[in-house]
Structures are given as C-alpha cells and as structure tokens.
C-alpha positions, 0 to 999 in steps of 0.5 A: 110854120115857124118854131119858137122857144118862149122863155118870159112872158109869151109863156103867158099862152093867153097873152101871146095868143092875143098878139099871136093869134096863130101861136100853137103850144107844142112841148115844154123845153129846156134851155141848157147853160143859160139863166134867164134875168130881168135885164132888157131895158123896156121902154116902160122903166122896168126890166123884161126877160132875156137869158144869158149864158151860164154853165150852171144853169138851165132855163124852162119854157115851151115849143110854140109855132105860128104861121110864117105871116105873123114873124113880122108881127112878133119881131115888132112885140119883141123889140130890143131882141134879136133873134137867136137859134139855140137847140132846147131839149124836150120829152121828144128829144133835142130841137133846134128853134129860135129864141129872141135874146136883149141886145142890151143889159141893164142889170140895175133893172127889176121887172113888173109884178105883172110881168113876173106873173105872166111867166109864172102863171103862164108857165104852171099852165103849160107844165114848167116844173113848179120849182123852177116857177117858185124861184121866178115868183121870189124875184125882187119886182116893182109895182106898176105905177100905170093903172091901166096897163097894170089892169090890162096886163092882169085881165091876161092873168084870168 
C-alpha cells in the first residue's frame, strides 16, 4: 500500500475514488510551513493546486492510501507534479508520506470554480477545519466556459 497526502482536489473523496478505486481515507493531516496556491498551469487554462513553502503558513488535508498497482495510474492524473515526501501531523502523531508538488508556477493563474469546489466541499466531508475551507472558497476563480467538464466535474460535487 501506498500512503498519500492529498491537499487540492483529491480532497474530493468521490473524485478521487472515481480515478483511484482503491483510494481509502485515513486521517486528516496537517502540512506545516507550506500555503497551498493555484499556480500549476493545467492543460485546460486554469490554475490547479500546489504548495509552496511558507513558515507562516500551514496546509489542511488527509492521509489516503491505495494499492501499489494504482501508483501508476495516479502519477498519470497528477501530471505536471513530481512526487515529493513531506512529514504531515495528525491526531496520531507525526507521518511521513508523499505528496505530489507543480514543477512549474504560474502565479498570474486563477483555478476553476469547479475545482475550488472539489476541495471545498471534499475537505468539510472529511473533517478540515471549517476556517481554513472559508478562506479556500474566497479565493478569486474563473468560470468554466466547457460546459461538459463543468457538468462532469459538479456530478462529483453531489
């Protein structure tokens, strides 16, 4: 089994599940000294999510794991990031797992609504503190002018 911390839109249990069918959720985790931005140029125009180190700042997610044969297929969905380990702290203690990071920044980028929605709403399933989730949700977004995605990405929001 592989451990993962999931940060943007993989928060979105539903969604990752539908690309990860062995994706289980463990805990919810803290990532201390990064901030998390919409800076990862996505082939589709907009800007996706990806952390960067800050002192001040910490980043809220959650522990998944899923089976060694679906790494591949993960990798392939997080295009554009590399893996990374970082060391998350949980209710249990401290973990270490890995994360997947842009290997480019755009900060002129802004993210779907769609997309801001998935962590959002994915994250106050899983528990992330309803604070940290307001300021996602104020984050300045575009609308999606593909109808389709936009319909196939809400269907996950359901």
């Amino acid at each position: 089994m592989k451990t993962y911390f999931a940060y943007g839109s993989n928060l979105n249990e539903r969604r990752f599940k539908a690309r990860i069918s062995s994706a289980q959720f463990k805990s919810r985790a803290t990532l201390a000294r990064y901030r998390l931005v919409f800076e990862k140029p996505s082939k589709d125009g907009s800007g996706k999510a990806t952390i960067v180190h800050d002192d001040k700042s910490v980043v809220e997610g959650a522990i998944f794991t899923y089976a060694d044969a679906d790494h591949g297929a993960l990798k392939k969905f997080e295009g554009g990031y590399s893996e990374s380990p970082v060391t998350v702290t949980t209710d249990a203690g401290e973990v270490s797992v890995q994360t997947f990071v842009a290997d480019r920044h755009d900060p002129a980028l802004k993210p779907f609504d769609w997309y801001v929605q998935h962590i959002v709403v994915g994250g106050r399933k899983l528990g992330l503190p309803e604070k940290y989730l307001e300021v996602l949700a104020a984050v300045p977004s575009a609308k999606d002018s593909d109808a389709e995605r936009v319909a196939t990405e809400q269907a996950f929001l359901k």
